[in-house]
VOTORZA-45675 format. One record per residue (C-alpha): z negated, x, y negated. Coordinates in steps of 0.1 Angstrom, whole numbers, padded with zeros to 4 digits, always signed. Each point is the difference from the previous one (the first is absolute). Layout:
// residues N
ZXY ...
END
This chain:
// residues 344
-0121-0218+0030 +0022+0005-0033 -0006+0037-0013 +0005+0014-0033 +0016+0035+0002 +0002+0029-0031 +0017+0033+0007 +0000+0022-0028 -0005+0036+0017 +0026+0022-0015 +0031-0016-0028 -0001-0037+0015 -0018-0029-0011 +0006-0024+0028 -0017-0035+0008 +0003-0023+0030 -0016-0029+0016 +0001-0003+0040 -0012-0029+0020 -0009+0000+0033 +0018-0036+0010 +0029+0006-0023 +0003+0041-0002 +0011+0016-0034 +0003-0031-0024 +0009+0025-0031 +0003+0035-0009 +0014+0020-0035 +0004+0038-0007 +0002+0016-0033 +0012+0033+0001 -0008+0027-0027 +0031+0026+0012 +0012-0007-0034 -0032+0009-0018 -0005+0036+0020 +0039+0008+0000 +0004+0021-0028 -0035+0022+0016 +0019+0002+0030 -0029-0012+0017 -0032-0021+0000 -0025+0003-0031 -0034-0013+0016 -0009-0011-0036 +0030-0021-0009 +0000-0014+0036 -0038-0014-0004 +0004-0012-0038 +0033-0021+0016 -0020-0010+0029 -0024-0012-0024 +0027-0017-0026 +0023-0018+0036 -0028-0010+0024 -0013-0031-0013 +0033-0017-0009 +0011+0010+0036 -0028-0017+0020 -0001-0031-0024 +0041+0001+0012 -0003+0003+0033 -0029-0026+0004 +0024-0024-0021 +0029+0009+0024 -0022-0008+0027 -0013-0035-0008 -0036+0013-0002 -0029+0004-0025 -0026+0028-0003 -0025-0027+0018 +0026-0005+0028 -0004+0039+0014 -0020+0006+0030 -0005+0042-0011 +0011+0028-0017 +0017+0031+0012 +0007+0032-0019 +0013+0035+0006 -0026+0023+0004 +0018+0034+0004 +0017+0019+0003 +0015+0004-0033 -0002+0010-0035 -0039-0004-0006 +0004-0013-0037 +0027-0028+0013 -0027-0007+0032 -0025-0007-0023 +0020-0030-0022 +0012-0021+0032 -0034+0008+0018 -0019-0018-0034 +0022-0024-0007 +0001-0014+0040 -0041+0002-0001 -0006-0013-0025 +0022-0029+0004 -0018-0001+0033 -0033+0001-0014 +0004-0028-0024 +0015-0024+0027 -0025+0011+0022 +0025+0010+0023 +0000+0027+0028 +0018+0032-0007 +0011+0031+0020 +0017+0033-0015 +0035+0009+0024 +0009+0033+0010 +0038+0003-0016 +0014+0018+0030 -0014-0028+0026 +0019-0023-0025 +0032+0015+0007 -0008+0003+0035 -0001-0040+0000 +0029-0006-0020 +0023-0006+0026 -0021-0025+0017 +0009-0028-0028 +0035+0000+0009 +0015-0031+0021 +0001+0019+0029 -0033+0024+0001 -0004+0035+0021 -0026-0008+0027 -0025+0027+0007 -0006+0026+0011 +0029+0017-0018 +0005+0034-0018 +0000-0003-0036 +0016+0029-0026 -0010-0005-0033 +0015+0017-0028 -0012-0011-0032 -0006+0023-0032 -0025+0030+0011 -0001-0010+0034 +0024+0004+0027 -0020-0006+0036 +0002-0014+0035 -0020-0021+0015 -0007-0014+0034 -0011-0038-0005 -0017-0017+0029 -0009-0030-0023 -0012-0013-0029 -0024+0026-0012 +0003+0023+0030 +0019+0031-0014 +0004+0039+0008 +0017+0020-0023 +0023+0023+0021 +0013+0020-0026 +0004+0001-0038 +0013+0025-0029 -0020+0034-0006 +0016-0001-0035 +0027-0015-0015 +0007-0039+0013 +0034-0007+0003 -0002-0027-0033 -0011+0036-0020 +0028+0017+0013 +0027-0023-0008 -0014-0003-0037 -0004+0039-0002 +0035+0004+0010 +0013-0022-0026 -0019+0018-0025 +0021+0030+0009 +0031-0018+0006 -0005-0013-0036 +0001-0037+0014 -0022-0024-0017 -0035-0015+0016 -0009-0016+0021 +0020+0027+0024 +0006-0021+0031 +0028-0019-0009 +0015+0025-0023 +0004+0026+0027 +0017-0027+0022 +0019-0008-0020 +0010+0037-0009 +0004+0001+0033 +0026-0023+0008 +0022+0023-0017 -0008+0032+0014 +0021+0019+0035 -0015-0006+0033 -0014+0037+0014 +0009+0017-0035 -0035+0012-0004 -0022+0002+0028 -0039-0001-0011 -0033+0003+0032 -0013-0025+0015 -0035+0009-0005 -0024+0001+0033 +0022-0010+0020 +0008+0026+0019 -0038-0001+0017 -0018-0025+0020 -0020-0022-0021 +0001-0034-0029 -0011+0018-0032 +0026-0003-0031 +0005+0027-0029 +0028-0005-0026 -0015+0031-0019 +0021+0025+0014 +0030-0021-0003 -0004-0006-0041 -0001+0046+0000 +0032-0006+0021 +0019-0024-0024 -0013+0019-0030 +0019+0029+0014 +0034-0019+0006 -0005-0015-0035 +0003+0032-0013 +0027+0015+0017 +0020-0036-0007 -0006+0009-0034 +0019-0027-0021 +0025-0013+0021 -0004-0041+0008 +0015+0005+0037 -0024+0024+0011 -0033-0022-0016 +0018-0027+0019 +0003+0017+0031 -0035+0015-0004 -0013-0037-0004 +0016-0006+0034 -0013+0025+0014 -0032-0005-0009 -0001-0038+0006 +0012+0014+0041 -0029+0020+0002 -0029-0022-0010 +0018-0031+0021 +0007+0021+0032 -0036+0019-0004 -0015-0037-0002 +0022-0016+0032 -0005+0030+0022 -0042-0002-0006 +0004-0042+0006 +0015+0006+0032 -0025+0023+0011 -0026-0023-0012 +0016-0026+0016 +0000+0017+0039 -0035+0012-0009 -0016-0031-0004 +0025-0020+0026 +0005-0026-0027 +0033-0018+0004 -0003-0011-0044 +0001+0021-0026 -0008-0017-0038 +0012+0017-0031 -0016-0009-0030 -0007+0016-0035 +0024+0006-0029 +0021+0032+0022 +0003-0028+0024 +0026-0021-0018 +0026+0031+0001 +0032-0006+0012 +0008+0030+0019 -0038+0001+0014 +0007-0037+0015 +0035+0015+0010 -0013+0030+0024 -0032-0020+0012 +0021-0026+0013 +0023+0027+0018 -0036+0017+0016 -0011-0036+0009 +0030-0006+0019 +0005+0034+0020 -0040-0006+0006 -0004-0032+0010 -0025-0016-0028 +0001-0028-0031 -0003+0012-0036 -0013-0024-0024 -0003-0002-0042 -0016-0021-0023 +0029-0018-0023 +0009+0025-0028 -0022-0021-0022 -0031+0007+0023 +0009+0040+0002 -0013+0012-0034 -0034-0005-0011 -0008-0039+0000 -0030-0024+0001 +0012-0024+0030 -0007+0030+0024 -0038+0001-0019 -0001-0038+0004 +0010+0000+0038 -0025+0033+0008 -0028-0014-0019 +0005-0034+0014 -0005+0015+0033 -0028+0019-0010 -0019-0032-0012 +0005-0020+0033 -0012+0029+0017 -0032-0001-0024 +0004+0031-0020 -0016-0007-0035 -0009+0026-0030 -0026-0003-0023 -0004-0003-0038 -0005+0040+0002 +0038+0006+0006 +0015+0032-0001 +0037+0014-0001 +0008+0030+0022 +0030+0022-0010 +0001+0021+0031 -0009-0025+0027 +0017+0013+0035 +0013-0028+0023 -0024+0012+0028 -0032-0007-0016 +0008-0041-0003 -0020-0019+0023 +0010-0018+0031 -0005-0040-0008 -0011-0025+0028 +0026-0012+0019 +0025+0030-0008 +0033-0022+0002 +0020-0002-0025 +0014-0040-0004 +0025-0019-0020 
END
């Protein structure tokens, strides 16, 4: 089976085609960052017009790159949600009606199950059942994953996700967007221990993640830094400490919890240095695996909606002509395919 993938949930027009027999044969990203930069953050409007203006060029690429023609696909998969409901809606037409006139099947992927997959395309795949943190824009959860399609969400953020919080703080450290890599990098200069920030919930039992508490806390040290370079710096370390450490101490509890000896790290947060860094020092002292998607396969990217809804076709799954996007779409309400293992 050779699937068409289209991810185009929140600033990334992506395209991919994944086969079965031969596994991704061709995948491209265009990123917007440049577009939204000078907002310091996402505009749903411009995102959907350049979804729009990118998309066809990208597939007809990637199905060049691949070997293929339109008449060579086997189905369509798009992202469904969660995302930016404008954005949804342009992949979500473009992928069904492709579908439509090649009277192919089609099936709308959950973004988050994308991500949750990601790693499984790699040479040397996870096997299940694992623990999977995934940490991509607004959403920062934990989940126990007994296979493919069997998940329970153990804990995820009240608020803020951690992806929010790092582009928050960089909108008071005056850093530029997307935050993430600006604050690491700011961080790289700062003085281990200068400022100490909370670790927020983790001084109680439980898997739940707020950040919101922690931007009020680095508003406060921006202002008593006040201008000085040293003490942004040192406030970006800071900061960077207490969203890595908050995340490593709620993996390893996930981790004992579910009596999983793998832990899978995917979403954009996920290719973080630092956050790589301190898992690797829990995984040790605990006794589990942690795996990642390449860095390519962290941010938001078709070949995880190829791979999902390649599995989601063998296992039957098919939607309609009456499609629909869903902005809010929690992880919980996906339904459990036949078979429920995940394969290569």
């Amino acid at each position: 089976m050779r699937v068409l993938g289209i991810e185009s949930s929140c600033d990334e027009t992506a395209a991919a085609v994944y086969a079965a027999s031969g596994g991704l044969l061709s995948h491209a990203v265009h990123s917007q960052v440049a577009d939204h930069a000078a907002y310091g953050g996402v505009v749903p409007e411009l995102a959907s017009r350049d979804h729009v203006r990118k998309l066809p060029g990208l597939v007809a690429g990637v199905l060049r790159d691949a070997g293929l023609e339109p008449a060579d696909l086997d189905g369509v998969a798009w992202t469904r949600g969660p995302g930016l409901p404008g954005a949804l809606m342009v992949g979500a037409g473009f992928a069904r009606s492709l579908a439509w006139a090649r009277g192919l099947p089609a099936v709308g992927v959950h973004h988050m199950e994308g991500h949750l997959l990601a790693p499984l395309l790699e040479p040397d795949p996870p096997a299940m059942p694992l623990v999977a943190l995934l940490v991509s824009g607004g959403h920062t959860m934990l989940v126990q994953v007994a296979g493919f399609g069997r998940y329970r969400v153990l804990g995820e953020s009240v608020d803020d996700a951690a992806g929010e919080a790092f582009d928050k703080t960089a909108r008071l450290l005056g850093l530029p967007y997307p935050g993430g890599p600006a604050v690491a990098r700011l961080a790289a200069e700062g003085t281990p221990g200068a400022v100490r920030l909370p670790r927020p919930m983790t001084d109680r039992p439980g898997l739940a993640f707020s950040f919101s508490g922690l931007k009020t806390a680095v508003l406060h040290a921006v202002q008593a830094a006040g201008d000085d370079p040293q003490g942004r710096a040192d406030i970006a370390h800071g900061f960077q400490e207490a969203i890595v450490d908050t995340m490593a101490i709620k993996c390893r509890r996930a981790v004992a919890q579910a009596g999983s000896p793998r832990l899978v790290v995917a979403g954009g947060v996920g290719a973080n240095a630092r956050l790589r860094e301190r898992l690797r020092e829990e995984a040790e002292a605990g006794g589990f695996t942690v795996h990642y998607p390449s860095l390519e396969l962290c941010t938001d990217n078709a070949a995880m909606i190829a791979y999902a809804g390649a599995l989601r076709l063998a296992a039957g799954e098919r939607d309609d002509l009456d499609f629909s996007v869903r902005p809010r779409w929690p992880l919980a309400e996906l339904p459990v395919p036949e078979g429920g293992e995940a394969s290569r």
